[in-house]
C-alpha positions as CSV (number, residue, x, y, z in Angstrom):
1,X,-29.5,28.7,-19.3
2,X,-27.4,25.6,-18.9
3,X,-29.5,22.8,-17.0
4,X,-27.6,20.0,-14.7
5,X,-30.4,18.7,-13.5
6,X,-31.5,16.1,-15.2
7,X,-28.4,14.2,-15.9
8,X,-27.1,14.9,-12.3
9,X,-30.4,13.1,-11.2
10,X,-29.5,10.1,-13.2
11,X,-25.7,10.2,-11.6
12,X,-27.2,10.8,-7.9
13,X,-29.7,7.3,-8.8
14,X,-26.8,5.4,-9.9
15,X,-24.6,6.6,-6.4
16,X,-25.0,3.1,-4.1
17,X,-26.6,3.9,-1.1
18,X,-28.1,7.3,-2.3
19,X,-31.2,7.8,-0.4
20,X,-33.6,10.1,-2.7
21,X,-36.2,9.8,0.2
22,X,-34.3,11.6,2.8
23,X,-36.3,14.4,4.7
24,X,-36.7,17.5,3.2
25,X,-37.2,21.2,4.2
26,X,-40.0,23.3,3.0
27,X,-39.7,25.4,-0.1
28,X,-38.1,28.8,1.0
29,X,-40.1,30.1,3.9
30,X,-41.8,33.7,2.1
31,X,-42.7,35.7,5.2
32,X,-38.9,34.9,6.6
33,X,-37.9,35.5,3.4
34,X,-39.2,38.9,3.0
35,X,-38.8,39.5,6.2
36,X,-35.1,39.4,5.9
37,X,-34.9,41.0,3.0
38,X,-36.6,44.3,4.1
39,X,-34.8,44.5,7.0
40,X,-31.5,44.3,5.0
41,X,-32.8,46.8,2.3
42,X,-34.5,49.5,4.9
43,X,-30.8,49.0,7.1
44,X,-29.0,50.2,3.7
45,X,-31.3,52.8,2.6
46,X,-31.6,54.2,6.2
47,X,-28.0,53.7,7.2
48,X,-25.8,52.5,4.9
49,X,-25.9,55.4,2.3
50,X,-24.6,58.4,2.1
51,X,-25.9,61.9,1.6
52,X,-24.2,61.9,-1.9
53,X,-25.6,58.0,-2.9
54,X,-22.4,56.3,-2.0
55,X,-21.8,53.0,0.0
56,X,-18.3,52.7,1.9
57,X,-17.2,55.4,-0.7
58,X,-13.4,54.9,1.4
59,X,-13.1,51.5,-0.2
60,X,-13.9,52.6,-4.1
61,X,-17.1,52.5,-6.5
62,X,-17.5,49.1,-5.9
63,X,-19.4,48.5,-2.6
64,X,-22.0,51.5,-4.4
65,X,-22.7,48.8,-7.2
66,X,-22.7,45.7,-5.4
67,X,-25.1,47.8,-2.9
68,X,-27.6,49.2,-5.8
69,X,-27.6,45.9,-7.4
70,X,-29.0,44.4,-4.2
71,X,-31.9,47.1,-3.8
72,X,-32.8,47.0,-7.5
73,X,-32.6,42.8,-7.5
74,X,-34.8,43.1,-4.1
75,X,-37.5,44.8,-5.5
76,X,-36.6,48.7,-5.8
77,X,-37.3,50.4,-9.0
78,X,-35.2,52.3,-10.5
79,X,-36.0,55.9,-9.7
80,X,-36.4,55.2,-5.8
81,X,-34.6,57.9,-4.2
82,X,-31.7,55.3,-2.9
83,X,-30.9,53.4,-6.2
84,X,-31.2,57.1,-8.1
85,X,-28.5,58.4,-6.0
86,X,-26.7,55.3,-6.2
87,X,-26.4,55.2,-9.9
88,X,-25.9,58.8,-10.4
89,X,-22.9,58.4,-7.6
90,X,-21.7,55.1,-10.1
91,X,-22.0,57.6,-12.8
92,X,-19.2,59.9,-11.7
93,X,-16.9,57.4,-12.3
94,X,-17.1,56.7,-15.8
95,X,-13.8,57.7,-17.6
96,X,-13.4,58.6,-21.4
97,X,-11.8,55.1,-21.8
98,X,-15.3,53.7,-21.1
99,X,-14.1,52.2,-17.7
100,X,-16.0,52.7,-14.2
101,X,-13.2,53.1,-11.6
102,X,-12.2,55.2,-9.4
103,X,-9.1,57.7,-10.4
104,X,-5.8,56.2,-9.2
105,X,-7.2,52.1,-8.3
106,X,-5.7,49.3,-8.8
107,X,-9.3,47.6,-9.1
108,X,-10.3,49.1,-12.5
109,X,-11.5,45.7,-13.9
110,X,-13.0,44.5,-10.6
111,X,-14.9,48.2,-10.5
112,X,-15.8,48.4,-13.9
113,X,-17.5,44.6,-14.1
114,X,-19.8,45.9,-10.7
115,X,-20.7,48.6,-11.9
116,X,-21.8,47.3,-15.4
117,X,-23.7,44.8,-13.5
118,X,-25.4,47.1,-11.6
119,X,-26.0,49.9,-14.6
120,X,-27.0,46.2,-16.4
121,X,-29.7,45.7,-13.9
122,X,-31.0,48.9,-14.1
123,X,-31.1,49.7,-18.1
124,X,-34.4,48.3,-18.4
125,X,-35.2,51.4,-21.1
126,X,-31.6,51.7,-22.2
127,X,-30.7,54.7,-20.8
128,X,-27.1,53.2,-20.1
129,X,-26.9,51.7,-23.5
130,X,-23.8,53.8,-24.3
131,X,-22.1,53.6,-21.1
132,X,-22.1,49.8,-21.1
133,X,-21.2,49.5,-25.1
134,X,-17.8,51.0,-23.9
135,X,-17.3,49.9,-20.9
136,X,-17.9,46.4,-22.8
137,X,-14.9,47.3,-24.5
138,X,-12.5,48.4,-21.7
139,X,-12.9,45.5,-20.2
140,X,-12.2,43.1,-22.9
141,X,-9.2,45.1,-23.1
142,X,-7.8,44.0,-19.6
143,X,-8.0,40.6,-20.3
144,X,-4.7,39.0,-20.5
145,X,-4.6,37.5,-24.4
146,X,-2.6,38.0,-27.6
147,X,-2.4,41.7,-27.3
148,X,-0.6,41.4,-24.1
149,X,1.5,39.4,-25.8
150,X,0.9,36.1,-24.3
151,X,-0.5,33.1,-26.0
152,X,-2.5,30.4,-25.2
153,X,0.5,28.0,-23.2
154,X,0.6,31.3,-20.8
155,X,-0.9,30.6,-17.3
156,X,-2.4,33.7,-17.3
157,X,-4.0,33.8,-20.9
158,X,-7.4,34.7,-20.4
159,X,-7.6,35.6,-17.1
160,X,-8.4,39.0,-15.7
161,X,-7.0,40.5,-12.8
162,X,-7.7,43.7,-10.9
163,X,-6.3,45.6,-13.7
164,X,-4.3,46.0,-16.6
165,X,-1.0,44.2,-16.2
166,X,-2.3,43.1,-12.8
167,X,-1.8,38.9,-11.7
168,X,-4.7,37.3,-13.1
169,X,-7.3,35.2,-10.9
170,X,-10.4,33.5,-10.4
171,X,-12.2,36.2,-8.7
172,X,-11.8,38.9,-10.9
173,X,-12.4,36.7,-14.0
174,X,-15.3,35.2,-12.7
175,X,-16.6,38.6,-12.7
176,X,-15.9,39.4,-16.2
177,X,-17.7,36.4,-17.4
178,X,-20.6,37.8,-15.7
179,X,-20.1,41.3,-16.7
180,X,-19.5,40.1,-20.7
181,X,-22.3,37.4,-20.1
182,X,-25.0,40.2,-19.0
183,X,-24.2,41.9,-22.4
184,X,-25.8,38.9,-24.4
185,X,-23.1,37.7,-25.8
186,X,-23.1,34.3,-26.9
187,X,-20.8,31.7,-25.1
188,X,-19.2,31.2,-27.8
189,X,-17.3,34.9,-27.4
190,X,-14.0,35.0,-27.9
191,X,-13.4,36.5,-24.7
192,X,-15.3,34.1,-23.2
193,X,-13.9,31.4,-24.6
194,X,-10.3,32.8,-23.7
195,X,-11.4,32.7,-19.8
196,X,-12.4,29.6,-19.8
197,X,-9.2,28.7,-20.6
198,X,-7.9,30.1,-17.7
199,X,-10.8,29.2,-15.2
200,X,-10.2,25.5,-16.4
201,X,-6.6,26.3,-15.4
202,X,-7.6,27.5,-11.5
203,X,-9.7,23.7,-11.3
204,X,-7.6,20.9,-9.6
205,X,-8.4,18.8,-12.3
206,X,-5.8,17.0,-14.4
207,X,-7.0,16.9,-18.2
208,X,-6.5,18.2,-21.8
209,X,-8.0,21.6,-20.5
210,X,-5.1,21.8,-17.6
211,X,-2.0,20.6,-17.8
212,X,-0.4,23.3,-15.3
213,X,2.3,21.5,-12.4
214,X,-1.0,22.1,-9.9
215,X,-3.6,19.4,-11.6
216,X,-2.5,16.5,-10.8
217,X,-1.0,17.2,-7.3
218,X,-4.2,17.7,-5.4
219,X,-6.9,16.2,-7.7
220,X,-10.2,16.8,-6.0
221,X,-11.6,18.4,-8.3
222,X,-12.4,22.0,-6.7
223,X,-10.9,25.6,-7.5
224,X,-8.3,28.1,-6.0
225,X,-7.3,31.8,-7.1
226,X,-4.5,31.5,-9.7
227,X,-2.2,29.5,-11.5
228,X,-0.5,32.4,-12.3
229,X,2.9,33.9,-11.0
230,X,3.6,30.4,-9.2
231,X,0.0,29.8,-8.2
232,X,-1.8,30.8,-5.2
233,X,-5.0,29.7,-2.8
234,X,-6.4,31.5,-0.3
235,X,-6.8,27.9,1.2
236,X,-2.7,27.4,1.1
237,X,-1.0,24.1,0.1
238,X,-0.8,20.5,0.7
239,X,1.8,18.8,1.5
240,X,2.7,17.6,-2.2
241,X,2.7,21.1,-3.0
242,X,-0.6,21.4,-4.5
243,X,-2.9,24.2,-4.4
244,X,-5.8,23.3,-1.8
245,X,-9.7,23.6,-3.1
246,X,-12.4,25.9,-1.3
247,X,-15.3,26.9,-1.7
248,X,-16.4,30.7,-2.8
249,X,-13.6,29.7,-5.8
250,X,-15.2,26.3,-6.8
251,X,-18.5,27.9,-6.8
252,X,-17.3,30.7,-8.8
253,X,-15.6,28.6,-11.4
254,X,-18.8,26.1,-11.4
255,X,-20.9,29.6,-12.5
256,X,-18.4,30.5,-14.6
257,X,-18.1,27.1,-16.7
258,X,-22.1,27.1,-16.5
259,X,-22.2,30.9,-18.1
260,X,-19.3,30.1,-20.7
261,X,-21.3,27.2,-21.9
262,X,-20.0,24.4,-20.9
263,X,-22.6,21.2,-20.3
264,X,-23.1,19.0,-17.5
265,X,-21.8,15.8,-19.0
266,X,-18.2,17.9,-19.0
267,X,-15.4,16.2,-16.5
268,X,-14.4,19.5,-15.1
269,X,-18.3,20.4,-14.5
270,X,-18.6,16.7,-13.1
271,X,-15.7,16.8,-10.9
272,X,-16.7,20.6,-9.7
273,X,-19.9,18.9,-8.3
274,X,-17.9,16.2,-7.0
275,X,-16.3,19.0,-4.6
276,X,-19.5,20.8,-3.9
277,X,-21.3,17.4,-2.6
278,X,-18.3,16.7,-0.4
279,X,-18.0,20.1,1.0
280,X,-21.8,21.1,1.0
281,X,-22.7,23.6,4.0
282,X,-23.3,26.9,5.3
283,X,-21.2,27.2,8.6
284,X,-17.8,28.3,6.8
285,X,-16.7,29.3,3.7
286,X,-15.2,25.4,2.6
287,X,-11.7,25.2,3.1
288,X,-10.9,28.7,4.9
289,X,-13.4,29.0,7.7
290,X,-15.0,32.3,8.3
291,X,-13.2,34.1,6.2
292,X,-15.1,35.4,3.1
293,X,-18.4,34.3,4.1
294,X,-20.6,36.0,2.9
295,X,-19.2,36.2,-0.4
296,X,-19.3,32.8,-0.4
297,X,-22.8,32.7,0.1
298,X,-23.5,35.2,-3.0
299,X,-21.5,32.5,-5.0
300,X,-23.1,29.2,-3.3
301,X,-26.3,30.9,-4.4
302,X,-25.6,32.0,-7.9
303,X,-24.0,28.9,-8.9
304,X,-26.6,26.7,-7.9
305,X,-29.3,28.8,-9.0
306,X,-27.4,28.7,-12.2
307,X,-27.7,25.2,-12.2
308,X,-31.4,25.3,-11.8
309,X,-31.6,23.0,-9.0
310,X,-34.2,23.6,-6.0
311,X,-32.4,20.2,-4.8
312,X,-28.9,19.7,-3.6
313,X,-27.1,16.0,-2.6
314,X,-24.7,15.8,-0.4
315,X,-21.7,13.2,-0.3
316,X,-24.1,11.3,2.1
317,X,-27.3,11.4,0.1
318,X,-28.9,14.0,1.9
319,X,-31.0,15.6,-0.2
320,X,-30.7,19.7,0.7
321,X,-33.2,22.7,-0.1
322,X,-30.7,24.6,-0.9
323,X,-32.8,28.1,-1.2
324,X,-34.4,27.2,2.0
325,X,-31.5,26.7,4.1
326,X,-29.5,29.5,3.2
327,X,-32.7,31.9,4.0
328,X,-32.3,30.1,7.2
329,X,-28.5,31.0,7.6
330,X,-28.4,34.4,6.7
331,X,-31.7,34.9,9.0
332,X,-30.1,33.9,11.8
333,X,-26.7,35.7,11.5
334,X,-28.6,39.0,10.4
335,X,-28.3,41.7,13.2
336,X,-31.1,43.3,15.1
337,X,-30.5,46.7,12.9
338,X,-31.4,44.4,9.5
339,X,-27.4,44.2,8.7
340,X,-24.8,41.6,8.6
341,X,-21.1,41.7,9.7
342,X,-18.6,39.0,9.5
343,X,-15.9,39.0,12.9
344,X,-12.9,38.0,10.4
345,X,-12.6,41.1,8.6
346,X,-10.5,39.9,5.6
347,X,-11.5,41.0,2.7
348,X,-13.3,43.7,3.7
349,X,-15.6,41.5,5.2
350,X,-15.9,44.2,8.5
351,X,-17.8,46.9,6.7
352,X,-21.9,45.9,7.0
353,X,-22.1,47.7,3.4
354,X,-20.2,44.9,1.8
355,X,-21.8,41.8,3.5
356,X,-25.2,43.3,3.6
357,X,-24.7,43.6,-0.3
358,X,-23.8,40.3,-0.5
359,X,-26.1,38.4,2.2
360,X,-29.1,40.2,-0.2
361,X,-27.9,39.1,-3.5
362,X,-27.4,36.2,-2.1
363,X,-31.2,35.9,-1.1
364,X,-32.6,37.7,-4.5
365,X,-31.4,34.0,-5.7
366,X,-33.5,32.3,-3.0
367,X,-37.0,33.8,-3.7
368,X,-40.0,31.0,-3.1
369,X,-41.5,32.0,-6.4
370,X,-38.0,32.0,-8.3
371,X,-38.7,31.2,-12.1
372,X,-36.0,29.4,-12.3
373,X,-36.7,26.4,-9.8
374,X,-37.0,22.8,-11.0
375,X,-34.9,19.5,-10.6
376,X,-32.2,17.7,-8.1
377,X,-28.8,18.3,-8.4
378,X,-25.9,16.5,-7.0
């Protein structure tokens, strides 16, 4: 694991008018902790499943993964009757290709990276050994690289989209870092390396790594969605036609950078946390307001977990506990049935299955024992 912390400290001391003595909250509080989290998980085993182990089976595999990969990461083994049912549903969907999709989708690469993260966290004896091996392989095959005829000066080189041929963008390729990294590969992967050439590309950040008609027109150092097929954020434009920052993307490229190696002395990883302390909060998804808030939280808390930060400065100085607060956050918007439901329904983000999957991964990241707690960041 990449650490930021200590050389962040050393930038956050040198910041004029820093104050390292602000107040502080408590380490994540463990009964409200827990308490949230077995509300959430007894809401999706009681409710949110299916007779035949599915989640929002209408919207694909996906929701089934991201939901067993929430029960197993809150404490469910694998052979409880709700993550059993829920990997034997993922299970139907493996094709003789090696990817986990659903017949006909558009999404193969954005179903087939869940569900390897969710067979991933559940392989503990290596009874998915085989499964993943191949649906390694599929995926590397999506990427967009030589063999799809594009080279390196391509905006889309490296990037993965929701499938073969599809638009690249940050979200999908952001998820098959993650997918390769929780194969063991070293960072040094070719495939790897290939996306970071195109997550570098989605930064608004002018420098030998991005050179795209973006980088320099709004240089604040955050991410959008593509750069590809004329470039596109969720977030919209600026006036100087520049693609505008927010948040779930800048934390999802920060993660990204930090699982494909690269350090914390790095300019793009420097100017990322730039954006972060300037934008830190937990009212709105940075830069598009409700929409996609609660997969913003599952990247706020991945990335700066991934970090290894229990510490967070803010533009001001304010030091945050980051864990703490967001336990906070989601404990408050949880409803009285232990589920969570976002009012702006983009992105799926109606359907309680979803954001209950991502609310819980989101805390699995914020547990008051976590191992991998230590340091200020900022």
């Amino acid at each position: 694991m990449i650490r930021l912390s200590a050389l962040l400290l050393a930038v956050l001391v040198a910041i004029p008018g820093m104050d390292l003595r602000a107040e502080r909250l408590a380490d994540a509080d463990e009964p409200l902790h827990d308490t949230t989290v077995q509300r959430a998980v007894a809401y999706l085993e009681s409710r949110g499943q299916s007779a035949d182990g599915s989640f929002s089976a209408s919207a694909g595999p996906g929701v089934t993964a991201l939901a067993t990969t929430a029960l197993l990461r809150s404490g469910r083994g694998v052979d409880t009757p709700a993550v059993a049912r829920g990997l034997q549903y993922l299970l139907q969907f493996v094709h003789e290709d090696g990817g986990i999709y659903q017949d006909g989708t558009l999404y193969r690469n954005y179903e087939t990276c869940l569900a390897m993260l969710c067979l991933g966290e559940a392989n503990r004896d290596g009874r998915y050994d085989a499964v993943l091996q191949r649906a390694d392989a599929f995926v590397r095959g999506l990427q967009w690289d030589e063999g799809e005829e594009v080279d390196a000066s391509d905006f889309r080189y490296g990037g993965a989209g929701y499938g073969n041929h599809k638009r690249p963008d940050l979200s999908n390729t952001a998820f098959f870092v993650e997918a390769l990294k929780s194969m063991g590969p070293s960072p040094h992967d070719p495939a790897i390396e290939r996306a970071l050439v195109f997550i570098s590309r989605c930064q608004n950040l002018e420098s030998a790594h991005n050179m795209t008609p973006f980088s320099a027109k709004n240089p604040d150092g955050g991410f959008y969605y593509t750069p590809a097929a004329g470039g596109t954020s969720q977030a919209g434009t600026t006036e100087t036609g520049g693609l505008r920052s927010y948040g779930s993307m800048t934390y999802a490229g920060l993660k990204s950078m930090i699982f494909a190696g690269v350090g914390p002395e790095d300019p793009r990883v420097q100017a990322a946390v730039g954006w972060i302390r300037e934008h830190y909060g937990l009212d709105s998804n940075p830069g598009i307001g409700s929409a996609g808030l609660y997969y913003y939280y599952h990247t706020f808390a991945k990335a700066l977990h991934a970090m290894g930060a229990t510490e967070f400065a803010d533009a001001q100085g304010t030091l945050h506990d980051w864990r703490a607060e967001l336990v906070a956050e989601l404990a408050r918007r949880q409803q009285p049935d232990g589920s969570w439901i976002n009012d702006n329904q983009r992105w799926l983000e109606g359907d309680p299955n979803l954001v209950t999957s991502y609310a819980l991964l989101a805390l699995s990241y914020c547990r008051p024992t976590s191992e991998e707690t230590g340091g200020k960041a900022g």
